[in-house]
C-alpha positions as CSV (number, residue, x, y, z in Angstrom):
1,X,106.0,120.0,18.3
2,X,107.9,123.3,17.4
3,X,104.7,124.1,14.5
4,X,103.0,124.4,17.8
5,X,101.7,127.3,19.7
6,X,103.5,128.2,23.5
7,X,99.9,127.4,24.7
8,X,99.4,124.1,22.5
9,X,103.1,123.0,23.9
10,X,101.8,123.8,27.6
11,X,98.2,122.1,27.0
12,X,96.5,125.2,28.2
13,X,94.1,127.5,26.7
14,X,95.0,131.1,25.8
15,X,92.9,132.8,28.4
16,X,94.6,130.7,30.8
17,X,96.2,132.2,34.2
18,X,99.4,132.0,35.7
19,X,98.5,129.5,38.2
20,X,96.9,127.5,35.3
21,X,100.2,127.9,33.5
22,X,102.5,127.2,36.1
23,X,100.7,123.8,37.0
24,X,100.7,122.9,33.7
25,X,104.8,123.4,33.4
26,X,105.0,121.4,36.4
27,X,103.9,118.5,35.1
28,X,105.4,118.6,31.8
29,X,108.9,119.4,33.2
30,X,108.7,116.3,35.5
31,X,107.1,114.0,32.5
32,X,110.2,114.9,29.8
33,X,112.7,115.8,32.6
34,X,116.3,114.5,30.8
35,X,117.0,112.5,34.4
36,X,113.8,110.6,34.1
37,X,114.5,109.7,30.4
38,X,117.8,109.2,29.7
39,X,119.0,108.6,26.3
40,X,115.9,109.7,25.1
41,X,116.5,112.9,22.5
42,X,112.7,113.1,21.4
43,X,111.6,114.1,25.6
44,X,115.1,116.2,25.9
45,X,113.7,118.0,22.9
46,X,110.4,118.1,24.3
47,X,111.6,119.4,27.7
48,X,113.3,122.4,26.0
49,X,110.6,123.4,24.1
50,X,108.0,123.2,27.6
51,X,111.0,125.5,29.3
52,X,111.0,127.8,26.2
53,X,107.2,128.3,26.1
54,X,106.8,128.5,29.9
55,X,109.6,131.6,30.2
56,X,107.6,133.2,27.5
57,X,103.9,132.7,28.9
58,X,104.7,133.5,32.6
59,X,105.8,137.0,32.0
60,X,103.3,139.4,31.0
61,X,105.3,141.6,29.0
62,X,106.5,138.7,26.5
63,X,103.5,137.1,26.7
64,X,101.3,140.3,25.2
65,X,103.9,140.6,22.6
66,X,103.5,136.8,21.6
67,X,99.6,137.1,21.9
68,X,99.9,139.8,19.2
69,X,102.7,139.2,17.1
70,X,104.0,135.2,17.5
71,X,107.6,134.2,18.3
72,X,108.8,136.7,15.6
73,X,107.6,139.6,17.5
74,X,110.0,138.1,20.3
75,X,113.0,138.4,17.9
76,X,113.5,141.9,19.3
77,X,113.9,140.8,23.0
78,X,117.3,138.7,22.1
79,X,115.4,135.7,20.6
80,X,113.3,135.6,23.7
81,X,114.2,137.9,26.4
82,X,114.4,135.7,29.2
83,X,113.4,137.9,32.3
84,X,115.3,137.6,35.8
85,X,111.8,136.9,37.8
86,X,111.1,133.6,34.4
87,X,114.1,132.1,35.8
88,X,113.7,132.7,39.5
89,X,110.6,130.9,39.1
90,X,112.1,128.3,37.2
91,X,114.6,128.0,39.9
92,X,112.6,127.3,43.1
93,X,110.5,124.9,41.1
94,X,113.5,122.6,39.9
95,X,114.6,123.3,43.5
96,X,111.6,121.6,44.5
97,X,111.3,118.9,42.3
98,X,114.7,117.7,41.5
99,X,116.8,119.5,44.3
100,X,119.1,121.4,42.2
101,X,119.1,124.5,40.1
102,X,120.7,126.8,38.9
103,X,124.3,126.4,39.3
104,X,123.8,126.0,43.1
105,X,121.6,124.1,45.8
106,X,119.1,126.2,48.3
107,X,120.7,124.2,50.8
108,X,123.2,125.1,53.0
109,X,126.1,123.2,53.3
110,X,126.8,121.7,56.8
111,X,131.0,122.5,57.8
112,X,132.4,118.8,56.9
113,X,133.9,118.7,60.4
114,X,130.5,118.5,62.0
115,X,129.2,116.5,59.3
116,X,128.1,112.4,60.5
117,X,129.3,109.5,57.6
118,X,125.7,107.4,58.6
119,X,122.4,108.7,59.6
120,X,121.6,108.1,63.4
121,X,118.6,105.7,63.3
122,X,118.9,102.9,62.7
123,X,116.2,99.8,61.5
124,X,116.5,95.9,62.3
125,X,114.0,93.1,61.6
126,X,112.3,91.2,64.2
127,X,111.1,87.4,63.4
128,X,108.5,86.2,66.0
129,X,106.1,83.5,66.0
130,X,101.8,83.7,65.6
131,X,101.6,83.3,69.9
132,X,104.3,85.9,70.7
133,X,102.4,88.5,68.6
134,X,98.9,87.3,69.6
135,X,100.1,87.9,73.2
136,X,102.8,90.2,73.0
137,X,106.2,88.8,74.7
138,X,110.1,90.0,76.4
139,X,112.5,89.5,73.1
140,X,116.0,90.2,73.4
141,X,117.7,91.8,70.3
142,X,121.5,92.3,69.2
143,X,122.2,94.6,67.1
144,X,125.4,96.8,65.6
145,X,125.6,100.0,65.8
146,X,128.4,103.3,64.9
147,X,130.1,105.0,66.5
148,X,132.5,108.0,65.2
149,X,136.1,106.8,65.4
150,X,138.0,109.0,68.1
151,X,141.4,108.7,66.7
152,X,140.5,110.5,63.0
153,X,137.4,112.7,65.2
154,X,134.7,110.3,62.3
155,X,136.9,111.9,59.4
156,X,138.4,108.9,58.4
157,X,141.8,110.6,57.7
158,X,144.5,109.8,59.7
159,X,145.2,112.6,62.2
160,X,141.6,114.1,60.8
161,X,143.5,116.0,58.2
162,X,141.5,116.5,55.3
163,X,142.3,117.9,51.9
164,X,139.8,119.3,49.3
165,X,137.9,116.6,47.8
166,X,139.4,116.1,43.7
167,X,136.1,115.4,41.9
168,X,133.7,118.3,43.1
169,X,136.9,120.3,44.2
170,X,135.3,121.0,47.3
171,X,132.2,122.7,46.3
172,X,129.9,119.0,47.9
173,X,127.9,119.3,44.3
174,X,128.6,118.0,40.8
175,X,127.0,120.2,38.2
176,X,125.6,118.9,35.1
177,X,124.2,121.3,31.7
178,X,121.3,120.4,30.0
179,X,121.2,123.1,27.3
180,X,121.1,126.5,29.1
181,X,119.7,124.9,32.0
182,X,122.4,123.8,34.9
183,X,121.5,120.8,37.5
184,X,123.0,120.2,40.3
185,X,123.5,116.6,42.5
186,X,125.2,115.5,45.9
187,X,129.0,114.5,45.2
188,X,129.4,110.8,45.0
189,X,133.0,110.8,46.5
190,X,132.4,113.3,49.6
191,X,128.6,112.9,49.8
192,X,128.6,116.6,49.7
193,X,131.1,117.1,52.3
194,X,133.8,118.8,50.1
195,X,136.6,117.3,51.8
196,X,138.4,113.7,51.6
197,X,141.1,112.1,53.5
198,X,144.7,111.9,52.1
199,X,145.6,109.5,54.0
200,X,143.4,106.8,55.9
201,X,142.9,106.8,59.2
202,X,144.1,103.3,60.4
203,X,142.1,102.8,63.3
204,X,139.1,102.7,61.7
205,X,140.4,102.2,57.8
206,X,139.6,105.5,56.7
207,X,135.3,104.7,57.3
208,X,135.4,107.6,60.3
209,X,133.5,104.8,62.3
210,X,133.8,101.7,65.0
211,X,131.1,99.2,64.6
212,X,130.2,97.8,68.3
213,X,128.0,94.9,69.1
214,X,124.9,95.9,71.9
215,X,121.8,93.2,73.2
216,X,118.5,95.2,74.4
217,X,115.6,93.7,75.6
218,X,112.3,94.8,74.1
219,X,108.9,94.8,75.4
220,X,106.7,93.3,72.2
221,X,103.0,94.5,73.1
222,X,100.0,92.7,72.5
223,X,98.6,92.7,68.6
224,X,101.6,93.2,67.0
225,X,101.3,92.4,63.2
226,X,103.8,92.1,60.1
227,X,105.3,95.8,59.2
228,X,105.0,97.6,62.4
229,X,107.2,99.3,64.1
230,X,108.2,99.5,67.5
231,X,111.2,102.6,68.4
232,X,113.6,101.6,70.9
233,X,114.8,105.4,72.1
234,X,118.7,106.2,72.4
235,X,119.8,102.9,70.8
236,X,121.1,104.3,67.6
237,X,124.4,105.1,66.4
238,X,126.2,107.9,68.1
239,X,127.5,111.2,66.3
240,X,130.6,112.9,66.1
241,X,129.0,115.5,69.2
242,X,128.2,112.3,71.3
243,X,124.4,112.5,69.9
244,X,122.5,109.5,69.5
245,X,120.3,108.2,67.5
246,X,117.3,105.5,67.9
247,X,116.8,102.0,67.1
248,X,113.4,100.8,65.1
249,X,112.1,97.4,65.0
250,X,110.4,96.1,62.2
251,X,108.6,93.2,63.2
252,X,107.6,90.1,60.7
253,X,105.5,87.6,62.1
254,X,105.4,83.8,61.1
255,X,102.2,81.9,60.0
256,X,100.6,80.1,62.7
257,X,99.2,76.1,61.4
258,X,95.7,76.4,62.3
259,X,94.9,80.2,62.7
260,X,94.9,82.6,59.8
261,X,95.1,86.3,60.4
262,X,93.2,89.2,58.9
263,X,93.9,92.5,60.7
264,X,92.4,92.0,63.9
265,X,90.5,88.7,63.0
266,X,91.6,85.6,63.0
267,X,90.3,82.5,60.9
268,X,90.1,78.9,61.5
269,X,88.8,75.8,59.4
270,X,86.2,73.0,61.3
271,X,86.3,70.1,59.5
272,X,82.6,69.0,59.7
273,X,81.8,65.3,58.5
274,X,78.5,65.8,56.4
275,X,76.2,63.9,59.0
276,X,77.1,66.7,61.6
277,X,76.5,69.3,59.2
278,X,73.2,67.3,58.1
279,X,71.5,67.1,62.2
280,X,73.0,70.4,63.0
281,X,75.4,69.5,65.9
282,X,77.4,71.2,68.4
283,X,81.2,71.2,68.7
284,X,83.7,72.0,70.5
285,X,86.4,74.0,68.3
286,X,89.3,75.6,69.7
287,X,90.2,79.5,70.4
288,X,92.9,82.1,71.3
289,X,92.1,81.6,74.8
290,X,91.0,77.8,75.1
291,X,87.4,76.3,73.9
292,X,84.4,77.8,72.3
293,X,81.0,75.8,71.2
294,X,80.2,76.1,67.6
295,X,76.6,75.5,67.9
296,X,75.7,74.0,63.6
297,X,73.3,75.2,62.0
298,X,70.8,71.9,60.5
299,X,71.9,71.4,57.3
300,X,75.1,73.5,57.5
301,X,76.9,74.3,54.3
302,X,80.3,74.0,52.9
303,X,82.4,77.1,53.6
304,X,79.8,78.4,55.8
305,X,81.0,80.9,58.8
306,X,80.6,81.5,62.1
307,X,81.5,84.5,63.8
308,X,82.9,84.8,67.8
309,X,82.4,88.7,68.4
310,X,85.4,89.7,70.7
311,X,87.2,86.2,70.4
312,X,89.9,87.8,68.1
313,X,93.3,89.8,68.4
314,X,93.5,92.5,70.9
315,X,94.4,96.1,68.9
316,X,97.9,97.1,69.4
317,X,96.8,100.4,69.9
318,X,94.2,99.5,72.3
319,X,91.3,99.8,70.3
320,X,89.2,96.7,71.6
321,X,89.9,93.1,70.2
322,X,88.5,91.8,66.4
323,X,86.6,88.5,66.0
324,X,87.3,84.6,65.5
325,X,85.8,83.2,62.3
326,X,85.0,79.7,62.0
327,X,84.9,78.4,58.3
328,X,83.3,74.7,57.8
329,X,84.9,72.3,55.9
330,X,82.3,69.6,54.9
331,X,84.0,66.1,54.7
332,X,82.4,63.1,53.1
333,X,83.4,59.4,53.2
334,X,85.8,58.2,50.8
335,X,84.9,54.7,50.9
336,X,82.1,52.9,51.6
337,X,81.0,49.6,52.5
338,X,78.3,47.2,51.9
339,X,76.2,47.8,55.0
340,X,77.2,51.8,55.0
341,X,75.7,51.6,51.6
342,X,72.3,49.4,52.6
343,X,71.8,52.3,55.3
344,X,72.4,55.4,52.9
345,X,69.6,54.0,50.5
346,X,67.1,53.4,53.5
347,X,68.0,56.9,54.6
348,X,67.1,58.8,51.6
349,X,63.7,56.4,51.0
350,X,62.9,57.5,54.2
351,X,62.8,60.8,52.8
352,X,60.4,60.0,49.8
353,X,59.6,62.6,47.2
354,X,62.1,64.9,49.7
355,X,65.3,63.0,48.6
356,X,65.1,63.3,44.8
357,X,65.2,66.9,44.4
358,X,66.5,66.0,40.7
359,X,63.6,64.3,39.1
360,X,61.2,66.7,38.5
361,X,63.7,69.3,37.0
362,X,65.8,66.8,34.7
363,X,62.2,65.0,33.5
364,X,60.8,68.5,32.5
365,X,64.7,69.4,30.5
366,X,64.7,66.3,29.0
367,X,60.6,66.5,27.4
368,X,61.4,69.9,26.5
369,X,64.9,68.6,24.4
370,X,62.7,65.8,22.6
371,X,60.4,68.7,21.8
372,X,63.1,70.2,20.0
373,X,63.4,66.9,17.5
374,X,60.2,66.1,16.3
């Protein structure tokens, strides 16, 4: 890759613009970014060579002297001449994509003191059954939720005396180098707080929080389906300033027997014996809200459907209710006896030529076969 041109490195052309550049680094620097291949020497080599080209080709004073005179022209800058606004740019972009650059985050650091050890929301998972959803039902839920320990103020450190947190020394980031380049990631000991306790708080063994057990009832609406959500305001954990948080239910609904959903539809298999489908009857099947007449057509097929506009599962956003589908099932005899077989044959002779759909194809397939030997 290094016998390669800035522009070959970059993929673009050499007419093309900054924008064109810039989008171009973005997507190289993600691709052979050493956190998203480590180990791998051949993409860390790769990702410094993208850096090196793209701090030449987005300013335009080292890129008319590489346009005229190659890398060796660029000897007289200090084996590149790395400009101030090159790395700014560089900056905000790793800021942007990998949240660290630089020797520092853009973020600012919250004072520890104020500083929550769990986020406020909180998400449970609700198991109802097929009628509960179909209809929407009262569900009581217990839950647990935090609460900042009073004794240690949610520090965890007994009197909420904190020291200066020995792995980041109190700076909330761990820095790593990647050749000239410096990253930046959340301390895993403080979680970017800085600070630790020296001694556990013993109230709450040094986790800054009490764990309380509270029941709510919930009002489950009507349509409810697997993965939705339904937020239950103020019922989250509570912060150190008395804030609180909310409670989200995830709700999984359980298979019903007999009805099959799809969205707003719901699907359900007739069994049809094959006389019924043969004269075309009418049954009775059932629905979400008691009985509907499936009115056969004659000669009804296996898996054929029949749709019930409006007989479906009422939106949960109110947006009108989806369809029942009836699927037939054809079912045939699995035995049959003497006098069942006596009336079959009479059956199908009273259909004549009608009944032996077969004979005139397989006669014609078979003369043309012998054809084929003679």
């Amino acid at each position: 890759m290094e016998t390669l041109s800035y522009y070959e490195i970059l993929e673009v052309s050499r007419d093309a613009d900054k924008t064109t550049i810039k989008k171009a680094y973005r997507k190289l620097a993600k691709k052979y970014h050493p956190d998203k291949n480590a180990g791998d020497k051949e993409a860390e080599h790769k990702f410094k060579l993208i850096n090196e080209a793209y701090q030449c080709l987005s300013d335009d004073k080292q890129r008319s002297i590489y346009d005229r005179y190659g890398k060796e022209g660029l000897q007289g800058m200090g084996g590149g001449g790395h400009s101030s606004s090159a790395f700014d740019d560089l900056g905000s972009m790793f800021e942007e994509m990998f949240g660290g650059f630089g020797g520092g985050s853009a973020r600012r650091r919250q004072n520890p003191a104020d500083m929550d050890k769990y986020p406020l929301d909180i998400n449970v998972e609700m198991y109802i059954n097929f009628n509960e959803a179909v209809f929407g039902c009262e569900k009581e839920i217990e839950f647990t939720y935090k609460k900042a320990c009073q004794k240690c103020n949610g520090t965890g450190a007994k009197d909420g005396k904190l020291s200066t947190c020995p792995q980041c020394k109190g700076q909330g980031q761990i820095y790593m180098k990647q050749g000239f380049m410096t990253f930046s990631q959340t301390c895993p000991v403080c979680n970017g707080t800085g600070t630790s306790a020296t001694d556990p708080c013993k109230t709450c063994n040094g986790l800054g929080y009490e764990e309380i057990r509270e029941t709510v009832t919930i009002n489950v609406p009507k349509g409810i389906d697997s993965g939705n959500r339904l937020r239950v305001s103020g019922k989250g954990n509570i912060s150190k300033k008395g804030h609180r948080g909310d409670l989200y239910v995830t709700f999984e609904v359980k298979p019903d027997k007999h009805f099959i959903r799809d969205d707003n539809d719901i699907y359900i298999e007739i069994p049809v014996f094959f006389t019924q489908a043969v004269k075309g009857d009418t049954l009775t099947i059932p629905s979400l809200t008691g009985e509907l007449e499936l009115k056969l057509d004659v000669g009804t097929k296996d898996k054929q459907r029949f749709v019930f506009r409006g007989e479906g599962i009422e939106d949960v956003h109110g947006h009108g209710k989806g369809d029942l589908i009836a699927v037939v099932k054809i079912q045939y005899p699995k035995k049959l006896n003497e006098e069942q077989l006596e009336l079959l044959d009479k059956l199908q002779e009273s259909f004549g030529i009608e009944s032996k759909p077969h004979e005139t194809i397989l006669d014609s397939v078979i003369d043309k076969m012998k054809s084929w030997f003679k």
